[in-house]
C-alpha positions as semicolon CSV with decimal commas, in nm:
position;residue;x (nm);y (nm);z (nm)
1;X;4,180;8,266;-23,039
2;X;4,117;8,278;-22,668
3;X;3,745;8,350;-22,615
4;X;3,552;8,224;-22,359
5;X;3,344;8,011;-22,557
6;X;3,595;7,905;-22,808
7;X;3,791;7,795;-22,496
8;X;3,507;7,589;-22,390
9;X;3,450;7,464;-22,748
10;X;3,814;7,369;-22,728
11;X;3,786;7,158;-22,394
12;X;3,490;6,976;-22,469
13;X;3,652;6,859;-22,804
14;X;3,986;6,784;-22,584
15;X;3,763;6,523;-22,404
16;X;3,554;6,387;-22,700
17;X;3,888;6,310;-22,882
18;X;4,050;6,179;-22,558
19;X;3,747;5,898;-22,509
20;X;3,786;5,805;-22,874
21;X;4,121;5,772;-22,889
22;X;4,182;5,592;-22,580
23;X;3,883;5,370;-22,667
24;X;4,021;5,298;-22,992
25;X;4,392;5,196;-22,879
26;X;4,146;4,968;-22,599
27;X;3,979;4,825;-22,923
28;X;4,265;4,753;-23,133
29;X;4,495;4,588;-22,842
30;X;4,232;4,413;-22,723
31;X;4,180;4,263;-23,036
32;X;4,556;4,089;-23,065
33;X;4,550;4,041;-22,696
34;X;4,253;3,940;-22,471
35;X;4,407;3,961;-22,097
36;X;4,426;4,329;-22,165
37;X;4,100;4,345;-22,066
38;X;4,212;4,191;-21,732
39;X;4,354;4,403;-21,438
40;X;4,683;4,237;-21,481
41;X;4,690;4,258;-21,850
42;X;4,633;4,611;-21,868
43;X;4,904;4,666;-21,611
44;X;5,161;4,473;-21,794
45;X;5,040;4,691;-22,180
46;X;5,094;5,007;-21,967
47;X;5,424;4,895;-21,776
48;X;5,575;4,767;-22,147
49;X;5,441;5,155;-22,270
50;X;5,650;5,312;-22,031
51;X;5,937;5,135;-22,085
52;X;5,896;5,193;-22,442
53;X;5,884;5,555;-22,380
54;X;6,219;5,576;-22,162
55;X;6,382;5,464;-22,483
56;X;6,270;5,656;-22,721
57;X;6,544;5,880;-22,833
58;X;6,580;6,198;-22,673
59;X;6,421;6,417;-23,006
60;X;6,138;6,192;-22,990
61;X;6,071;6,258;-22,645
62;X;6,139;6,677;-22,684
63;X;5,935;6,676;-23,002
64;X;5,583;6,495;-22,804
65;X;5,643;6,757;-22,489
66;X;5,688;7,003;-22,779
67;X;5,298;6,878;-22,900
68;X;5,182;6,912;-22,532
69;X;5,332;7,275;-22,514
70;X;5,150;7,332;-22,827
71;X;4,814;7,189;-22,710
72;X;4,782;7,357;-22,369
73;X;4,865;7,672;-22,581
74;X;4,573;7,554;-22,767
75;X;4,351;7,569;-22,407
76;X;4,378;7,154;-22,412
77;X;4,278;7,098;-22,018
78;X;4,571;6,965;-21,850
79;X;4,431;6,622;-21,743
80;X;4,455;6,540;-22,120
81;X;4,823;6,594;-22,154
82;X;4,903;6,496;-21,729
83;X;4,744;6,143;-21,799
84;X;4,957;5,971;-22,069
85;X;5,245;6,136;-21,845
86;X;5,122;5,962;-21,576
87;X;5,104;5,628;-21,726
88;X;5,478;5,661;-21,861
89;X;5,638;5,903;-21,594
90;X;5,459;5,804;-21,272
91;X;5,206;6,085;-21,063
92;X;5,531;6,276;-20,935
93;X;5,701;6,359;-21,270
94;X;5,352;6,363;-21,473
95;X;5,232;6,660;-21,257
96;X;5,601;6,846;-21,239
97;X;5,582;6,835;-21,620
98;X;5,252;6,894;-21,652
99;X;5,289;7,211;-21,390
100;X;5,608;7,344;-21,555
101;X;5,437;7,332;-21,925
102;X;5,108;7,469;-21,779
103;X;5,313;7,759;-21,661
104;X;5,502;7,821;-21,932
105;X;5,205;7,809;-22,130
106;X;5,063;8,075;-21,947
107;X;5,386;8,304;-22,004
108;X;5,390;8,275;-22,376
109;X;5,028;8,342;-22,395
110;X;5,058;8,653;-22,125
111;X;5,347;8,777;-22,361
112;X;5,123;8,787;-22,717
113;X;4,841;8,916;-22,519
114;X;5,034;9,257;-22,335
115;X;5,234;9,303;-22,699
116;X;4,843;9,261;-22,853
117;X;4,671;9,485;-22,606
118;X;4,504;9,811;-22,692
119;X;4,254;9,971;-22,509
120;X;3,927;9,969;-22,624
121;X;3,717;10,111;-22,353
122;X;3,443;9,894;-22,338
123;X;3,281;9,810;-21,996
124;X;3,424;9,507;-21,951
125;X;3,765;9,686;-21,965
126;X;3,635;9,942;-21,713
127;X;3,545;9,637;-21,437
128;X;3,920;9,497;-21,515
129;X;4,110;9,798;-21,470
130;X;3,891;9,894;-21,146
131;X;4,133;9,588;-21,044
132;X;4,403;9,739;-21,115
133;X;4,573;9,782;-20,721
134;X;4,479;9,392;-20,674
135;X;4,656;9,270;-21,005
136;X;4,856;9,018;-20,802
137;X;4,528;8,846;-20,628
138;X;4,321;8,850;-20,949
139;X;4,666;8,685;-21,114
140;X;4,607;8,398;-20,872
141;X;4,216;8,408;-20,784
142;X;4,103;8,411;-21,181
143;X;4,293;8,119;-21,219
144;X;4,187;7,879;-20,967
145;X;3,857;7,754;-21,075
146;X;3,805;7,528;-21,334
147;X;3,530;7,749;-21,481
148;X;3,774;8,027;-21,622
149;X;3,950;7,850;-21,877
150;X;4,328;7,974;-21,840
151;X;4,384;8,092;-22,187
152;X;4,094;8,298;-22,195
153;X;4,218;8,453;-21,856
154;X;4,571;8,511;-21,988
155;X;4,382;8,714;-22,302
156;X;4,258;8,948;-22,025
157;X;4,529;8,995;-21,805
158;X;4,707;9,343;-21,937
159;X;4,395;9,513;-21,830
160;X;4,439;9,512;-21,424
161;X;4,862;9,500;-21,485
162;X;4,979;9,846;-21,391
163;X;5,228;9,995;-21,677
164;X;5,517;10,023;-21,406
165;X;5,505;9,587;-21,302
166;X;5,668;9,314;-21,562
167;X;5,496;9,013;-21,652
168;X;5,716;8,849;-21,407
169;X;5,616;9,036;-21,100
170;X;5,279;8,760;-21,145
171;X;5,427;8,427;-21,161
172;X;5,442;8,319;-20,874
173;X;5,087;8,373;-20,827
174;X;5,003;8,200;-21,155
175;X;5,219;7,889;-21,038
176;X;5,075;7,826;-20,695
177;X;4,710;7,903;-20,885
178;X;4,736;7,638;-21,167
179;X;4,938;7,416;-20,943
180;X;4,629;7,420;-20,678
181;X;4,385;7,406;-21,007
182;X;4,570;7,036;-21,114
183;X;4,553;6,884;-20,796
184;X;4,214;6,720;-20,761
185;X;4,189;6,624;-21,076
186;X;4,526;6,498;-21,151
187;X;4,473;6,255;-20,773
188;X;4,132;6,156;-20,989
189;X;4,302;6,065;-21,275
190;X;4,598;5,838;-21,046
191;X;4,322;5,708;-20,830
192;X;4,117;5,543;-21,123
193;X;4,392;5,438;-21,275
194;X;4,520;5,317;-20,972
195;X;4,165;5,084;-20,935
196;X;4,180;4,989;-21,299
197;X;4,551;4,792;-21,256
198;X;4,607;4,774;-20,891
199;X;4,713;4,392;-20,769
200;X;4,695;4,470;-20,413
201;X;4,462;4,227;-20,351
202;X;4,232;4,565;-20,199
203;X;3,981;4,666;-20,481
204;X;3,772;4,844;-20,174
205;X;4,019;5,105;-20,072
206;X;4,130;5,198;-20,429
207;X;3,727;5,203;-20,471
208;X;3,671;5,403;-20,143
209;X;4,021;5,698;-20,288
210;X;3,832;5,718;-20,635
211;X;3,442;5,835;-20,480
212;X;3,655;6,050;-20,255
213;X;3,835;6,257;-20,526
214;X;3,515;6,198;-20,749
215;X;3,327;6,379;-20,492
216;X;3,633;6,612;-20,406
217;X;3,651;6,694;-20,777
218;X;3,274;6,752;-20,795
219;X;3,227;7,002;-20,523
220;X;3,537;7,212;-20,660
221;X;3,406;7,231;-21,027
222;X;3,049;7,352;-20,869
223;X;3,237;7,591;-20,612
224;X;3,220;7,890;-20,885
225;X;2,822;7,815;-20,946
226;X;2,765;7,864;-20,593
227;X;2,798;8,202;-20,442
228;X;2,787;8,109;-20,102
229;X;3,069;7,866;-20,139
230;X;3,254;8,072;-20,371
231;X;3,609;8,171;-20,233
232;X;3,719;8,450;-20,376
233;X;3,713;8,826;-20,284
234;X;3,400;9,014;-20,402
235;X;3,532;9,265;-20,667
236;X;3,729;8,958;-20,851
237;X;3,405;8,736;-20,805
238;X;3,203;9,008;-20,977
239;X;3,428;9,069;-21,238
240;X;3,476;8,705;-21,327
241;X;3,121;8,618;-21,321
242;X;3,132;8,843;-21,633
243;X;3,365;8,672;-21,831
244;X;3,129;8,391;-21,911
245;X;2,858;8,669;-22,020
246;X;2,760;8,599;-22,364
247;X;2,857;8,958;-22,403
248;X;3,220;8,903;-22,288
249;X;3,284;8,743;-22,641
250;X;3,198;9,055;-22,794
251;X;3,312;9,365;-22,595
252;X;3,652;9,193;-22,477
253;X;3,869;9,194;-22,776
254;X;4,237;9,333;-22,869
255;X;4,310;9,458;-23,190
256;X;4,600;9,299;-23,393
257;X;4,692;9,621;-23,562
258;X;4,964;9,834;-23,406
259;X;5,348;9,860;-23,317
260;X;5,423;9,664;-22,979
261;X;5,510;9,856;-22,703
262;X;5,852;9,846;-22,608
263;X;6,005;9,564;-22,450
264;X;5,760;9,262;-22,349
265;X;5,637;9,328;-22,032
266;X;5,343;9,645;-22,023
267;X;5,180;9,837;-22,364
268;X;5,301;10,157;-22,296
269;X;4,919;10,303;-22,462
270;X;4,765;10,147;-22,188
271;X;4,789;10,406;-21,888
272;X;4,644;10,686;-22,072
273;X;4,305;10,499;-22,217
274;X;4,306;10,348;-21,835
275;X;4,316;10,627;-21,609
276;X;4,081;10,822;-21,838
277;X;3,788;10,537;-21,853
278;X;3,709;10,640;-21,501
279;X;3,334;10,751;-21,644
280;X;3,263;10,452;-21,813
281;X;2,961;10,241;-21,717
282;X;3,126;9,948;-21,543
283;X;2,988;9,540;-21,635
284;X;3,071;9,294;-21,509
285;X;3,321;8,988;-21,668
286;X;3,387;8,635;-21,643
């Protein structure tokens, strides 16, 4: 469910469907009313949207952050759920929300993976237990760039955690790492929409913030493709320049079969099948 490639698959599709449906709500409003298509009109369509939303009864509301649960789950990028709670919520709120969910997201998904872990011995495994001492850094370094898609990452997580350290002894590294990961492109997101409906009377500086994120934005989704600007210590680097192997796929996968360890934090088969891969031929992983 959360290959690397099927993770990709999943966020190019987020952003096809996206384009379409935002361009067909354009499409059909425009159609009933032309100023939409007007800095001021679209302002007023999104202003009467947000009110709309703040009354909307209160199932409504938990059942559609219910859906965006669901789709970051899912490996839907978070700019697709942060930017319809931007229009409605405002940038504060919108990335709170969209942080929180992200998080939580990451929790669930860390919780099916450990109970779904079994050792399997293959060389991937070997380069992510080698890890093992530096579980909290690759918590928070595998998770920064947008080039590891966060599911996937999740998937692979129980092979550096050391038997003796809950799930919760990583959080705080996951929430500081997806909450640096949303930044740039959630201030993208507020600064175009900020130059599509901004009456200020100063279309150059909301011009001059978007090309600034744009580049910003830019540079950090090339950062991973560059070594020399790559921040990251060098065993994590090497280890997640594997994961996007087309090998990775293949070699990385945990069987379904099999009791769940007890409680939810470690598999308790893990330590043995760990310690005892020590001969294995190491490769590297995304």
């Amino acid at each position: 469910m959360w290959k690397y490639n099927r993770q990709i698959l999943v966020r190019y599709l987020s952003f096809l469907a996206g384009a379409a449906i935002s361009g067909y709500l354009l499409v059909m409003a425009a159609g009933s009313q032309e100023a939409l298509l007007t800095r001021s009109g679209l302002k007023n369509t999104l202003t009467e949207l947000a009110v709309a939303c703040e009354l909307l009864p209160w199932t409504h509301s938990i059942g559609l952050l219910s859906l965006a649960l669901f789709l970051v789950l899912a490996g839907v990028p978070s700019i697709i759920v942060f930017t319809p709670l931007l229009i409605t919520k405002g940038f504060v709120a919108a990335y709170i929300l969209t942080l929180a969910g992200q998080t939580g997201a990451s929790f669930i998904s860390l919780l099916f993976a450990f109970r779904r872990f079994r050792p399997s011995g293959s060389r991937l495994e070997f380069k992510l237990t080698a890890l093992t001492e530096r579980f909290r850094a690759f918590a928070f370094w595998s998770r920064i760039y947008y080039a590891f898609p966060l599911r996937t990452i999740d998937s692979m997580t129980p092979a550096p955690h050391p038997e003796n350290q809950p799930i919760r002894a990583i959080m705080p590294q996951i929430f500081t790492a997806i909450a640096i990961r949303m930044l740039i492109p959630s201030l993208w997101v507020n600064s175009l929409l900020q130059l599509l409906t901004s009456l200020n009377h100063n279309p150059e500086g909301d011009a001059k913030s978007l090309l600034l994120w744009t580049s910003a934005l830019v540079v950090y989704t090339l950062i991973p493709r560059i070594p020399e600007l790559f921040i990251c210590p060098a065993d994590i680097r090497e280890a997640l320049f594997v994961v996007e192997s087309p090998e990775a796929d293949s070699e990385y996968s945990s069987p379904a079969n099999g009791s769940a360890p007890k409680g939810v934090n470690i598999p308790a088969p893990k330590i043995s099948v760990k310690r005892n891969t020590g001969a294995g031929t190491p490769q590297l992983v995304k």
